[in-house]
C-alpha positions as CSV (number, residue, x, y, z in Angstrom):
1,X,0.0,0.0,0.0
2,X,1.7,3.3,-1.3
3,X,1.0,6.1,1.4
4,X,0.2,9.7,-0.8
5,X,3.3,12.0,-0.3
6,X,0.8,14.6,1.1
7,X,-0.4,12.6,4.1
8,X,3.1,11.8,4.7
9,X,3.3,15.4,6.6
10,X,4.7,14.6,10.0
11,X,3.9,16.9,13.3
12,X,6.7,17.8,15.7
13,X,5.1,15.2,18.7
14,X,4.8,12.6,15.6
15,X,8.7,12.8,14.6
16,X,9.8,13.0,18.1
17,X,7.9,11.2,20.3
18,X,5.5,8.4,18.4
19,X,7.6,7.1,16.1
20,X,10.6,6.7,18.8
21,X,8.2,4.9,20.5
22,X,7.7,2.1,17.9
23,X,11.3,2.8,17.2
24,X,12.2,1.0,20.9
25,X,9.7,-1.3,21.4
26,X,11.2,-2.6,17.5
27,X,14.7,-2.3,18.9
28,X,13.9,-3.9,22.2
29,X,12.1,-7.1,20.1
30,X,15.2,-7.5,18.2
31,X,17.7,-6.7,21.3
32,X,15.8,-9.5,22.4
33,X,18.8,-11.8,23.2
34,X,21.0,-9.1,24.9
35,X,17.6,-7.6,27.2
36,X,17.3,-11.0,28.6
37,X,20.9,-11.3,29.2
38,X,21.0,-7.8,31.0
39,X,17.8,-8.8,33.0
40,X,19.0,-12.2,34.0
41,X,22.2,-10.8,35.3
42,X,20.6,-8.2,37.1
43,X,18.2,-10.4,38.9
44,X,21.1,-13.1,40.2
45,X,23.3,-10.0,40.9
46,X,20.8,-8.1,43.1
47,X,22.0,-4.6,44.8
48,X,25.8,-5.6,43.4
49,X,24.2,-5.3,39.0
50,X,25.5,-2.3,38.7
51,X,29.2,-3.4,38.9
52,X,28.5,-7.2,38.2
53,X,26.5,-5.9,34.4
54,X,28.8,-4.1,32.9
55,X,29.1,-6.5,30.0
56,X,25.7,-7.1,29.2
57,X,24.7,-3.3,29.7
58,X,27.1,-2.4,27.5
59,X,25.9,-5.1,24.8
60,X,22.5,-3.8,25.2
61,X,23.0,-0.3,24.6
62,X,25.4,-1.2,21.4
63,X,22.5,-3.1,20.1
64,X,20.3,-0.4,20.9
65,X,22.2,2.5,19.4
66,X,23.0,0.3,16.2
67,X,19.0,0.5,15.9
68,X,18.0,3.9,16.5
69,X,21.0,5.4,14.6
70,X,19.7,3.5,11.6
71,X,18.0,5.6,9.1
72,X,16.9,3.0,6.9
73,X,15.4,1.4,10.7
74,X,13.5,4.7,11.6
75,X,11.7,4.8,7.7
76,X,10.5,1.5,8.1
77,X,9.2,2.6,12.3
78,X,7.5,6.1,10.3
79,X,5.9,3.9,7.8
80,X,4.7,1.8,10.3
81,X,3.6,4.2,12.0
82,X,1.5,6.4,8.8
83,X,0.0,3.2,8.0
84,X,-1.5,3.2,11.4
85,X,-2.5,6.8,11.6
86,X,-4.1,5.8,8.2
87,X,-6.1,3.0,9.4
88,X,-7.0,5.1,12.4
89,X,-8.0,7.9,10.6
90,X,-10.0,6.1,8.2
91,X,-11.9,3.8,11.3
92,X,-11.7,5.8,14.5
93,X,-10.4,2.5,16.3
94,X,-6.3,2.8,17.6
95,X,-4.5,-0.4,16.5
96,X,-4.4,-1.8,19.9
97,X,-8.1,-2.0,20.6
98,X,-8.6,-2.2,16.9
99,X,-7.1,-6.0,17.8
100,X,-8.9,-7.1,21.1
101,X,-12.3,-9.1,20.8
102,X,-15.5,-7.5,21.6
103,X,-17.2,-9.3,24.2
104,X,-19.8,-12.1,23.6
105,X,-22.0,-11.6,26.2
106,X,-23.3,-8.2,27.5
């Protein structure tokens, strides 16, 4: 589906706050390996994570920053995110609820 150039147009809260949004929750779902290596270190480290996690803080935020200094990455997070705004626009439903079941019995 080919988005028209016009409704492209992106507000200041769009470019700088929504589509960062689906930028880390993206980068997070492919950082997948090194978030559960960070979280399972800092849960068997307890008070101590800060000194014990070095390692696998540090892989985190490389894998992290790879992502959101990607430009081809953030294109494919604002198209994402105009064909949402498109849908939404067109049906008055947000993609989250747009997915959730209506319920059967009322």
């Amino acid at each position: 589906m080919a988005l028209d150039p016009a409704e492209q147009h992106l507000r200041h809260v769009e470019k700088d706050v929504l589509i960062p949004k689906i930028m880390r929750e993206k980068a997070k779902e492919r950082c997948s390996e090194q978030v559960e290596d960070f979280t399972r270190c800092c849960k068997d480290s307890g008070i101590l994570m800060v000194v014990k996690c070095r390692k696998e803080n540090s892989a985190l935020k490389e894998c992290l920053t790879a992502y959101y200094s990607d430009p081809a990455f953030y294109e494919e997070c604002k198209l994402e995110y105009l064909k949402e705004r498109d849908e939404f626009r067109k049906t008055g439903i947000p993609t989250k609820k747009r997915s959730q079941k209506l319920p059967t019995s009322m």
